[in-house]
C-alpha positions in Angstrom: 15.8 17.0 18.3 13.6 18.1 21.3 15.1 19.1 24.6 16.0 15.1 26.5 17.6 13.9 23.2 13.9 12.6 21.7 13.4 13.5 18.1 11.0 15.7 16.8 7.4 14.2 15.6 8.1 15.5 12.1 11.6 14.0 11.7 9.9 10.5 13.6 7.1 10.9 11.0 9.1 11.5 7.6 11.3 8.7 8.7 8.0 6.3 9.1 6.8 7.5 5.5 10.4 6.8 4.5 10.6 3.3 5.2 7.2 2.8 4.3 7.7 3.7 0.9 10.5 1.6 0.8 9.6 -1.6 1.5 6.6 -1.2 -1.0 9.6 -0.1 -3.3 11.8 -3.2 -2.7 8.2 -5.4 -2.6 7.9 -4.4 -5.6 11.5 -5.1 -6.9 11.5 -8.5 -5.7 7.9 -9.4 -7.1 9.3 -7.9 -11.1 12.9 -9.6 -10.7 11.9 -13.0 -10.9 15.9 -14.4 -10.9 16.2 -12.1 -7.8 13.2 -14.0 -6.3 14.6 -17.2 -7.3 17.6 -16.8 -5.8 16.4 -15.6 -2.3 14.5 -18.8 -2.5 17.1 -21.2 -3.1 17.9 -23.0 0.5 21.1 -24.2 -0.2 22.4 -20.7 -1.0 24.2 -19.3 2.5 22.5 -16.5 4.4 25.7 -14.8 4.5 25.6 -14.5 0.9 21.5 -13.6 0.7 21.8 -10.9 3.7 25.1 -9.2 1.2 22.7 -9.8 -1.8 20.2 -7.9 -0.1 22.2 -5.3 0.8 23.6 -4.2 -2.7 20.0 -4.3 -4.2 19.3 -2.0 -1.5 21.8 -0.3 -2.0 21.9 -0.3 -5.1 17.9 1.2 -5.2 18.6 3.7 -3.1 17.1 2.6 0.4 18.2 4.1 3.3 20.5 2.5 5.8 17.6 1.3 8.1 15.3 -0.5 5.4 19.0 -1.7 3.4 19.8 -3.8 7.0 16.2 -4.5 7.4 16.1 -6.0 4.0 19.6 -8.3 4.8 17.9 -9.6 8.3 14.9 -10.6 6.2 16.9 -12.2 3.1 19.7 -13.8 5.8 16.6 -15.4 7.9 15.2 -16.6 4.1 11.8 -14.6 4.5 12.3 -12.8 1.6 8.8 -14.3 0.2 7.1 -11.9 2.8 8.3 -8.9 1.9 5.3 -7.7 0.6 2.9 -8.7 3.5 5.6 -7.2 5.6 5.3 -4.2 3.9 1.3 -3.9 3.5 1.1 -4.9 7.7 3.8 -2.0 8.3 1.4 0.3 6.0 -1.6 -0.5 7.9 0.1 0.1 11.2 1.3 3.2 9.7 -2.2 4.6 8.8 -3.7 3.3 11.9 -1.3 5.3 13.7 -1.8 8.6 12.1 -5.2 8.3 11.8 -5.5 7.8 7.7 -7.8 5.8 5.8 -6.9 4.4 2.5 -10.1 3.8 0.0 -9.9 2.3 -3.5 -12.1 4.0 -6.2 -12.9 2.4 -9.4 -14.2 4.3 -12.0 -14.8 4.1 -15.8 -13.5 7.8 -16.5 -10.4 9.4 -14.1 -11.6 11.9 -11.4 -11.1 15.8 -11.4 -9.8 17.4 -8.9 -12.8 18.8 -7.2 -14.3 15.1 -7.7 -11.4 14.1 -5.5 -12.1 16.5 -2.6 -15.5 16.1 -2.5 -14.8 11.8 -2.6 -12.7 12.6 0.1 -14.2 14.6 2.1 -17.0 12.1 2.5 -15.1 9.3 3.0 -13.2 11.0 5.7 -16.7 11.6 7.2 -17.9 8.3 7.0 -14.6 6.4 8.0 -13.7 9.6 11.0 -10.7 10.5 9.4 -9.2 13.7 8.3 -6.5 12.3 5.7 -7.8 10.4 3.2 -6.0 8.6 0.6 -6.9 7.9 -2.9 -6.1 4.8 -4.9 -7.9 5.6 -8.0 -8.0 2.7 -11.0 -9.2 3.5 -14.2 -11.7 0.3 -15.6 -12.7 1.3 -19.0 -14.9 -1.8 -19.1 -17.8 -0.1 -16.7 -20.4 2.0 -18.1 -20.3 4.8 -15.6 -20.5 5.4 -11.5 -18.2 4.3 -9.4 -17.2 1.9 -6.9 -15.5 2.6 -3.4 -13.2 0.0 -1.4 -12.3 1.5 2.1 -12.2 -0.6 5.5 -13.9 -3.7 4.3 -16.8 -1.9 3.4 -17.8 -1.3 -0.4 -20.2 1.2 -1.5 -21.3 0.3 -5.1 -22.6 3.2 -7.2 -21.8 2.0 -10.7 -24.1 1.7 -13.3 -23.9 -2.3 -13.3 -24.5 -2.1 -9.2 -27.5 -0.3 -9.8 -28.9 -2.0 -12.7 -28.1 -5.5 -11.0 -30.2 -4.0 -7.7 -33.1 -3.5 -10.0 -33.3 -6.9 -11.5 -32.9 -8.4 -8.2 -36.0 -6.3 -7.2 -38.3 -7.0 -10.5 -37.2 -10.9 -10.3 -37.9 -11.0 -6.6 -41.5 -9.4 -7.3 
């Protein structure tokens, strides 16, 4: 804690992350457990019973106290189906608040290490950011390049990209 009773920017921070990762974590339980989803769906079940539900599968998983009762507000109130947007719009608002960029890189080989920086590095320049993260996928269908997904914007560079780019060219004379 700082002097006044506020809490320290780190501790605020590594709580933020916290809950952050867990709502994608109990997103992602509700989207495998398909009884789990069919019961928070069920109207006639009481909310009493969904918001005690939710709390034991928190609980149970782990989640701290604050995402556990966030988790029993949503289920009592019967939003559980929103979960995930919930927890993608609290991401966003995350990243927009510290100033990171998220970008989506498909290739047809994984990336080493130095690949990474450099990728990064050049996003960051691009989208003004100094943290930069990563989702890399693996598509073993494309024949090489790469393509890159960050802020609405999509930079192809993949071998298909580029050969489509020529047809277009020798078709449109």
């Amino acid at each position: 804690m700082k002097p006044g009773g506020r809490p320290c920017r780190t501790r605020r921070h590594s709580e933020t992350e916290l809950v952050g990762r867990e709502l994608g974590d109990l997103a992602a339980t509700l989207e495998s457990d398909r009884d789990l989803r069919d019961f928070f769906a069920r109207p006639w079940t009481p909310a009493t019973v969904k918001r005690t539900v939710a709390t034991e599968v928190a609980q149970k998983s782990g989640l701290s106290k604050l995402t556990s009762d966030f988790a029993a507000l949503v289920a009592g109130r019967g939003r559980t189906d929103h979960i995930e947007v919930i927890a993608e719009k609290y991401r966003r608002l995350l990243d927009e608040d510290l100033g990171r960029v998220r970008a989506r890189v498909r290739t047809a080989v994984p990336l080493t290490d130095e690949e990474r920086r450099t990728l990064s590095t050049k996003i960051g320049r691009v989208r003004r950011s100094r943290q930069v993260v990563l989702e890399e996928v693996v598509d073993p269908t494309m024949l090489g390049g790469l393509v890159v997904e960050s802020g609405g914007v999509v930079l192809d560079g993949s071998v298909e990209g580029q050969l489509e780019r020529m047809r277009r060219r020798l078709v449109s004379g």
